[in-house]
N, C-alpha and C positions, 0 to 999 in steps of 0.2 A: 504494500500500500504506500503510497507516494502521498505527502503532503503539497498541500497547495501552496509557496511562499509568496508569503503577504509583501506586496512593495509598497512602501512608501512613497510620497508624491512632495515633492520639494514644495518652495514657496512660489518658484519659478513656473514649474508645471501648472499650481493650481489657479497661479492667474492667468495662466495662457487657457485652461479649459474651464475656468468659470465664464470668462469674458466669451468665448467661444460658446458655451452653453445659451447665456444670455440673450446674446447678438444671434444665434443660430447660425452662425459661419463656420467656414471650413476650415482646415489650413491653406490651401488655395487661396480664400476670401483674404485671410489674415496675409500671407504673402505678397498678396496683390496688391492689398491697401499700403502694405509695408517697405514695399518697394524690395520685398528679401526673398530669396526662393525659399519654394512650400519646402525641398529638406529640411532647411533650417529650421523653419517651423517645428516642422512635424521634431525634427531630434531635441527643441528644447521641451516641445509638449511633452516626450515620452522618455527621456533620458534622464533618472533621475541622479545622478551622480555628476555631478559640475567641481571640476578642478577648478577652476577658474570661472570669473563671470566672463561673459563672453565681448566681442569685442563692443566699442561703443558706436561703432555705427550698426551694428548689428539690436543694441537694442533702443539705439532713435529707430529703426526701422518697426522693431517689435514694438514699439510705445504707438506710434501710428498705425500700425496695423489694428493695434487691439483698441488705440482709441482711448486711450489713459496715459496721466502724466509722466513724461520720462522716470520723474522722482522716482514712480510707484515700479517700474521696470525696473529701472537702477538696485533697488531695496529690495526687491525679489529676487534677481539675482544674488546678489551678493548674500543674501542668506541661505539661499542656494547651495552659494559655493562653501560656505560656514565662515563667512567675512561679516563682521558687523560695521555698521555705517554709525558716525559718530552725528548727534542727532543737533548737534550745534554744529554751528560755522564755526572754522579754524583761521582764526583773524592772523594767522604767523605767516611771514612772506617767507620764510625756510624749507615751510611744509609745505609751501605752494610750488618751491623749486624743486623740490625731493620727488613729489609727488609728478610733475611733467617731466622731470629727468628721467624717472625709471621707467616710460616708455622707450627712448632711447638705449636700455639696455639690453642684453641679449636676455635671451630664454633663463639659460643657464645663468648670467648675474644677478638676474631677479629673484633666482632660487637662494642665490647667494644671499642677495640680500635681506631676504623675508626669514633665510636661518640668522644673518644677527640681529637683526627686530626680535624675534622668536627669544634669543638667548639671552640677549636685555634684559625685555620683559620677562622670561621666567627670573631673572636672579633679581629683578626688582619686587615680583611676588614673593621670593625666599626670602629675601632684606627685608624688615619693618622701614630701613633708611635709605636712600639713594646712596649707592657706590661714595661718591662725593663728603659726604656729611660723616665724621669721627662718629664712632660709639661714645655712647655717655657713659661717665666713670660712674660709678655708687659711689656714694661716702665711704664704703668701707674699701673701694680700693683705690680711693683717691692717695691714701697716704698722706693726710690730713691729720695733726695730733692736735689737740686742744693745745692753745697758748697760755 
């Protein structure tokens, strides 16, 4: 006897087949309007494993097809992919450069560089302090005698 395995449906999927359900279109329909071939479609409808979010004209195209604000494609995706979007603006002119730089990267530097982000942040979760900032002494090993 064979079980049946239950698949899960991304964030990405369920707005591409709500919207679809709603509207009664196809992938075709969504393609067409989106200006993107019905594959694409069809693979973000039914794929649910996303390494990455997919490109960005790929989803201004998926934002028009379906007819919802880029934002709301942008945010599905990237939950998708298990990227969380930070829900404020990033008033830093740094992270604005960081951030258009690593297109210009390769494949493989990008990997590079999302393992030391990755490595960072974990040793900033394992630190109550930023790397930067000394431990605090206790009184008792300050070495401090009464005068």
């Amino acid at each position: 006897m064979q079980l049946a395995r239950r698949r899960t449906v991304n964030t990405l999927q369920q707005l591409i087949r709500d919207r679809m359900a709603d509207r009664r279109w196809s992938y075709g329909d969504v393609a067409r309007r989106g200006g993107l071939p019905r594959s694409t479609v069809h693979h973000l409808a039914t794929h649910d494993r996303l390494v990455r979010p997919p490109h960005p004209d790929t989803l201004a195209g998926l934002a028009r097809g379906l007819d919802v604000p880029l934002d709301t494609v942008r945010a599905a995706a990237a939950n998708a992919a298990g990227l969380v979007i930070w829900p404020q603006p990033v008033n830093a002119p740094e992270v604005d450069v960081l951030v258009a730089s690593l297109n210009r990267l390769t494949a493989e530097d990008r990997r590079h560089v999302q393992a030391l982000v990755d490595s960072l942040l974990h040793a900033y979760r394992d630190d109550a302090a930023p790397k930067n900032e000394a431990p605090k002494k206790s009184a008792k090993s300050s070495g401090s005698r009464g005068s």
